[in-house]
N, C-alpha and C positions, 0 to 999 in steps of 0.2 A: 136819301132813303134810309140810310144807318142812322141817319139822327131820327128819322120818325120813329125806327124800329126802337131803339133806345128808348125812345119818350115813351114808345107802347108798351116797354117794357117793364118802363121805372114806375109809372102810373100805376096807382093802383085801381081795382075793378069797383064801380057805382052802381048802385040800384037803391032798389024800393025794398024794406024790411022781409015782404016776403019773398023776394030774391036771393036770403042770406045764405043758403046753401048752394044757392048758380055760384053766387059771387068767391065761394069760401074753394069752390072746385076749379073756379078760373083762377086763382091766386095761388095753388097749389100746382096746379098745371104751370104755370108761370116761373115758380120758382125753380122747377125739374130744369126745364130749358136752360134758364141761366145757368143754374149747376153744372148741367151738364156741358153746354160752351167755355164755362172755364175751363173745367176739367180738358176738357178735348184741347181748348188753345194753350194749358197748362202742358199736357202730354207732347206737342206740336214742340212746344220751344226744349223741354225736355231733349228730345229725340234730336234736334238739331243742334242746340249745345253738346251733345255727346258727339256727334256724330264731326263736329268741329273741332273740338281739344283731342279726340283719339290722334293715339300717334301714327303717322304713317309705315307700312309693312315694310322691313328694308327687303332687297330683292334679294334673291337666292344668291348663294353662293356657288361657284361650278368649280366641284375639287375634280383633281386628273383620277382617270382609274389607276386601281391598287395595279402595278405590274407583278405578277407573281413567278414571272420568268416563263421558259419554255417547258413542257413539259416532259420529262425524260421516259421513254416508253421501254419495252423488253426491246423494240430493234435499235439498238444504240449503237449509232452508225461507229464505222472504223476511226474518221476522223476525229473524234474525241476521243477512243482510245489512245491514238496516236497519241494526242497532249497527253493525258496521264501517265503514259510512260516515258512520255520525255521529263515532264517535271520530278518525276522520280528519280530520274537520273541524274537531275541537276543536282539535286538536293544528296544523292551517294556521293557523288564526285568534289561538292565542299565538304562534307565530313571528311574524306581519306586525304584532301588537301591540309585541313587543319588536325586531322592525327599524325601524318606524315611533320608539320611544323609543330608539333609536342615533340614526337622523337627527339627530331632534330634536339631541340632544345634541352632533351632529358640527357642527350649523349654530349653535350659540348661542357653543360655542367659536371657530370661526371671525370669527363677527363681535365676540365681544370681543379676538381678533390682533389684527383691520382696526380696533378703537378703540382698542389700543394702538398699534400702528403709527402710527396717525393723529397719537393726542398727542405721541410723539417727534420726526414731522417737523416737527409746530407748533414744537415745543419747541426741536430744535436751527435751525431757522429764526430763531425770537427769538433766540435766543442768537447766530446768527450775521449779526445788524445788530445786535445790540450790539457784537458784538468789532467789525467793520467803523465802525460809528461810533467809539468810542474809539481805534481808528486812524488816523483821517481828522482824531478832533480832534488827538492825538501830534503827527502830520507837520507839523498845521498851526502846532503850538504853536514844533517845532524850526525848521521855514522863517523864523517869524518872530524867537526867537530869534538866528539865524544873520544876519538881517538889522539887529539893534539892535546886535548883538555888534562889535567894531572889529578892524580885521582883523590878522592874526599874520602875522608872519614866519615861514613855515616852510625851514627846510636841507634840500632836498632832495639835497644830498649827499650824505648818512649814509643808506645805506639802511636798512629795517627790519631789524634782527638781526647788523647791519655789527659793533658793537662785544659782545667778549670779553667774559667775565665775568673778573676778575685772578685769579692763583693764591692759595689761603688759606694761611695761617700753620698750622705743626702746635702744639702746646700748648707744646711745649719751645723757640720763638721768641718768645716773649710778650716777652721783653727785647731783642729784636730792633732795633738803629736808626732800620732800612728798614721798620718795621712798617709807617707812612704811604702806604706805596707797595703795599699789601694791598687800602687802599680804592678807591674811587671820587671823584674830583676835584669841585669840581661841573659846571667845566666840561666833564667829559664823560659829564656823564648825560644820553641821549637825549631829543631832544625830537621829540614826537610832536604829528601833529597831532589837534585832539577829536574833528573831524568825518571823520564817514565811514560805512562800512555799521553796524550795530548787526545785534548778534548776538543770540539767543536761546536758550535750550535747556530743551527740553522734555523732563520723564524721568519716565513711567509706571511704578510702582509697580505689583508684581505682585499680585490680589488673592489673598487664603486659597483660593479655591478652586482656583487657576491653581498654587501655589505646590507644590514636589514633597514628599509628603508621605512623612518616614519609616515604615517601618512594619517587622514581624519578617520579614519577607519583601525586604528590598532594605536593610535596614542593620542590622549587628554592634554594638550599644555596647560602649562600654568597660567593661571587669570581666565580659563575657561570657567563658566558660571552656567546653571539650572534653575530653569525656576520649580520649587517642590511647594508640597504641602504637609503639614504638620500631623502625621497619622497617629502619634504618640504621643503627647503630651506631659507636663512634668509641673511640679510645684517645686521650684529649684530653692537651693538654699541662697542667703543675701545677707547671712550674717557676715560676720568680721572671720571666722573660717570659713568662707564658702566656698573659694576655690580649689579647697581640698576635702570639699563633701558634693563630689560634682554627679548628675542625675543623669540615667540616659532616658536619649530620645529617638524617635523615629522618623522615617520622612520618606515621602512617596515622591519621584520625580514624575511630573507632567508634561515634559517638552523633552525634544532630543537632545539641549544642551546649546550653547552658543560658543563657538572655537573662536580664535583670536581672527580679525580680517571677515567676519560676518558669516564664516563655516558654521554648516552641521553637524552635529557628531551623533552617535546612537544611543544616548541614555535615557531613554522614555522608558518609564514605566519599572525606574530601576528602587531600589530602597536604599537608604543609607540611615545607618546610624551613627550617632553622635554623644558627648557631653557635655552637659550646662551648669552652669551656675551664676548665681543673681548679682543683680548690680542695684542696692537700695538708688544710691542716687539719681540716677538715669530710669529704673523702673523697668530694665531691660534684663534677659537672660542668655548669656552670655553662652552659644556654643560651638563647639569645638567638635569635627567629625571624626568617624573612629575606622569603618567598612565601609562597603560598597557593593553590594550581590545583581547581579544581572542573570537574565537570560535571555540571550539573543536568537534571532529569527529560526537562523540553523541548528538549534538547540545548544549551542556552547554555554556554560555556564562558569562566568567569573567571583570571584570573592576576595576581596583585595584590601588592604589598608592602605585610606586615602586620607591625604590633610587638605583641610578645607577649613570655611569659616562660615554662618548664616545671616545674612542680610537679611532686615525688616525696616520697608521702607526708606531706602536708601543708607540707610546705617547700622550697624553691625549689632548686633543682638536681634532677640525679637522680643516688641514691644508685650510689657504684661501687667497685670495690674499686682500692684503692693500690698499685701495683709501682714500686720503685726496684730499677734493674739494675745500677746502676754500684758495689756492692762492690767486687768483685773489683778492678776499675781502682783502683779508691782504696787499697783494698790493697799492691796491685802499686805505686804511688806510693810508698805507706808504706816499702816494702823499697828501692826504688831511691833515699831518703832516706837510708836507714842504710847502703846500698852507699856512699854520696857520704862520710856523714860516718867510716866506715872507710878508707876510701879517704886524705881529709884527715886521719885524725889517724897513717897511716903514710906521710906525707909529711911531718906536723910532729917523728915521730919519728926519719926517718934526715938530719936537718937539723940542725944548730946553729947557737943565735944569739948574738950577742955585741953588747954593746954602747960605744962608744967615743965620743971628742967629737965624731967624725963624724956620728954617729946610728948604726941596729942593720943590722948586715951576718949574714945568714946564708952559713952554711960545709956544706958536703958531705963527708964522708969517700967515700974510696973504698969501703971495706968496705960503709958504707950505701946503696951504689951499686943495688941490685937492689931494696931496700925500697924508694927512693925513687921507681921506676920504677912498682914493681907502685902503689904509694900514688896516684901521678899517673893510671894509667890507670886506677883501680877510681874517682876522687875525678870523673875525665871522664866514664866510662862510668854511672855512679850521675845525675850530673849530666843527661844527657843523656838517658836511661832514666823521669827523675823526672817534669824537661820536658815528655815525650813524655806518658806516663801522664794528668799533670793535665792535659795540652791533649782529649786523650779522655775523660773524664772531665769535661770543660766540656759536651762533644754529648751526652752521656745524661745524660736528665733526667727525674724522677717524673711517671710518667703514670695517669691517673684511669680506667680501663675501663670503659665503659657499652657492655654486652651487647643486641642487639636481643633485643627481647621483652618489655621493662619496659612496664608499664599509668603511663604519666603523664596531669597535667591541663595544659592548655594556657591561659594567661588571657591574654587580647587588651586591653593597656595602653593602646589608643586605638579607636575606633570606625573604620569603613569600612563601604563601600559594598558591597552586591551585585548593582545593576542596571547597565547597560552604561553608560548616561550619567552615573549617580554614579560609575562608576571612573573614567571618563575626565577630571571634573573635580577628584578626588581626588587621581587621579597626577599632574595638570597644577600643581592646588598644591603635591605634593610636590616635584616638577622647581624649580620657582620657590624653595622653600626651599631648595633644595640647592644653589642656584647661588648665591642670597646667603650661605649657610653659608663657601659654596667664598671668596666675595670677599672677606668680611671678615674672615677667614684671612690673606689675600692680604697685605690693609689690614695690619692688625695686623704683617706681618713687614716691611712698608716702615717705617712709622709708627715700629714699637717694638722697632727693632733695638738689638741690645745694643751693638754697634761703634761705632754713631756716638755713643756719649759721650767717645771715646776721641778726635775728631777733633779738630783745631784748631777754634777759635771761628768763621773764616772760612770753612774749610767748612763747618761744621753752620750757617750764615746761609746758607750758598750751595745747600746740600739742602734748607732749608726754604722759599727761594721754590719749588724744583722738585717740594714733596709734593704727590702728591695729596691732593685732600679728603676727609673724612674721615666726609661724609655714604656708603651704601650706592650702589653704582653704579646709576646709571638713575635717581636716586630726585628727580633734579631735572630 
């Protein structure tokens, strides 16, 4: 039966010409039908394939109800009172348990204070009729002493401190005649008398706990290093005097510092300044740090002199590029050289020389007259051109350029302090060296001048009673 309906379906409609409208309305009718049986067994497998891959509903879940407790009303029964005043009283009865065990505690300390207390003032009591006895026997041992002793003539003319010490000999008077007269005679070494007040001195020793302790926080060791950057810049000198035309610079540190053992220290963000000077060969500029200004968190402000060195790229300078300006000058030299010697050899040419028993007489033609002139004044003007040149040509000198912006390391060659009472006894040290540095400078250009070997015998006797000594000043 499906296959007839199919054949009747697929067939198309037959007639006779004028049937073509029956037939055009059977074929259109015909077509509806199929359409629409797709359509409907198309919706059909639709609906069932959906209704096949849907997931299945999982089942509920059954949570417990929320308990919210019992409800507490205005008639709240006795028996929860009860609890609440017992737990109340549990809770007073450990407190006055554990104030009662403070007491205790506050009283048993105290009276072992009052027994140590007690045995110190025994203690320094005995000790202080012992020192008081071995005093009483001292005085009485010197009283009598003094009494068995036979008595001295003392000069009280000579007051204490009346006589000079003599002037010393310098080392190049050792052959001196008058050497004898450097020392001390015997009779005039002071005589003093034995007796008299006795002096004492007592000097307590700081213990470890008293003693100020360094720590990374109040002191830099040495070989501690920063990494900074170049805020200041310099075109250093790199002549043959350059270390004694040295530039200052500046430097911004960037990091807290690196202490020996992989510590931190606080030096961010601190400045230091420095001086440089160049190194042609290398192409480096060479510096040397001078300060150090901080301000830390708590507002403390330090200002210090620090010795240091600047590292770029693992070696000591910081790398810069090398300018020499002075070609052209030396150039220019060059030429006012060969002006000179043109100059001189059309002077040597409108000249003649001759030689006779007299010795050699130069002769002038008249004709030569014009060459001889221009020869003298090119032979001056060269001269004097050349002069000029190399004297300018002395003031420009190769200079090292170190551009602000370089990342250097800074390494700190000595330790310092960074609490207020360590700088102040660090600078006070350093004042003290500098002022001995200064003296025996001083010393040394009396002592070890180069002129007085050149003097007579009797003056160099006669400067050597008048040197001074040759110990550091103060230091006697």
């Amino acid at each position: 039966m499906l296959n007839k309906w199919l054949k009747k379906s697929t067939n198309d409609a037959t007639g006779s010409f004028e049937q073509g409208c029956l037939i055009n309305e059977r074929s259109i009718k015909r077509n509806g039908i199929i359409t629409l049986v797709i359509l409907v067994t198309l919706s059909t497998l639709g609906g069932v394939g959906y209704t096949v891959t849907r997931p299945s509903t999982p089942p509920p879940i059954e949570r417990p109800p929320v308990d919210f407790g019992a409800i507490i009303e205005d008639d709240f029964i006795s028996a929860d009172n009860q609890s609440a005043l017992s737990a109340q009283q549990d809770t007073l009865h450990t407190q006055e348990r554990t104030i009662a065990a403070l007491k205790n505690e506050v009283n048993r300390v105290n009276a072992k204070l009052d027994n140590t207390v007690n045995l110190q003032e025994e203690s320094f009591a005995r000790f202080k009729d012992k020192m008081q006895a071995t005093f009483e026997r001292q005085r009485a041992e010197m009283v009598l002493q003094k009494k068995e002793a036979p008595a001295q003539e003392t000069d009280l003319s000579v007051a204490f401190g009346d006589k000079s010490l003599p002037p010393r000999a310098i080392p190049s008077s050792k052959h001196n005649p008058n050497a004898p007269e450097f020392s001390y005679q015997s009779a005039d070494a002071p005589i003093f008398d034995t007796t008299g007040i006795d002096s004492y001195e007592f000097n307590w020793a700081l213990s470890e706990e008293e003693k100020p302790k360094r720590t990374i926080l109040n002191y830099v060791p040495t070989g501690t290093f920063v990494t900074a950057l170049v805020t200041g810049g310099a075109d250093v000198n790199a002549g043959v005097l350059g270390q004694g035309d040295t530039v200052p610079m500046v430097f911004q540190t960037i990091n807290a510092g690196i202490l020996p053992n992989g510590q931190s220290s606080r030096l961010k963000d601190c400045t230091i300044t420095g001086s440089s000077y160049g190194e042609i060969s290398s192409s480096r500029g060479i510096v040397r740090t001078n300060r150090m200004s901080c301000i830390f968190d708590d507002g403390e402000i330090i200002d210090l002199a620090v010795k240091g060195t600047v590292f770029n790229f693992g070696r000591n300078g910081i790398r810069g590029t090398t300018i020499l300006r002075n070609g052209k000058i030396v150039q220019m030299a060059g030429l006012s050289g060969i002006l000179t010697g043109i100059g001189e050899t059309g002077k040597a040419l409108s000249s003649t020389t001759s030689v006779s028993a007299l010795g050699s007489t130069s002769s002038l033609n008249g004709s030569d007259a014009a060459l001889n002139l221009l020869g003298n004044a090119t032979a001056s003007v060269g001269a004097k051109l050349s002069d000029y040149y190399i004297q300018l040509a002395e003031l420009y000198h190769p200079i090292v350029e170190l551009n602000p912006g370089n990342v250097v390391n800074i390494v700190f060659l000595e330790g310092f302090p960074l609490d207020a009472l360590g700088i102040e006894k660090y600078e006070a040290k350093q004042q003290v060296q500098e002022s001995r540095s200064g003296n025996n400078q001083l010393l040394d250009v009396i002592t070890n001048n180069p002129l007085a070997n050149q003097l007579p015998q009797g003056v160099k006797a006669a400067m050597g009673a008048q040197t001074a000594p040759l110990t550091d000043f103060g230091s006697r």
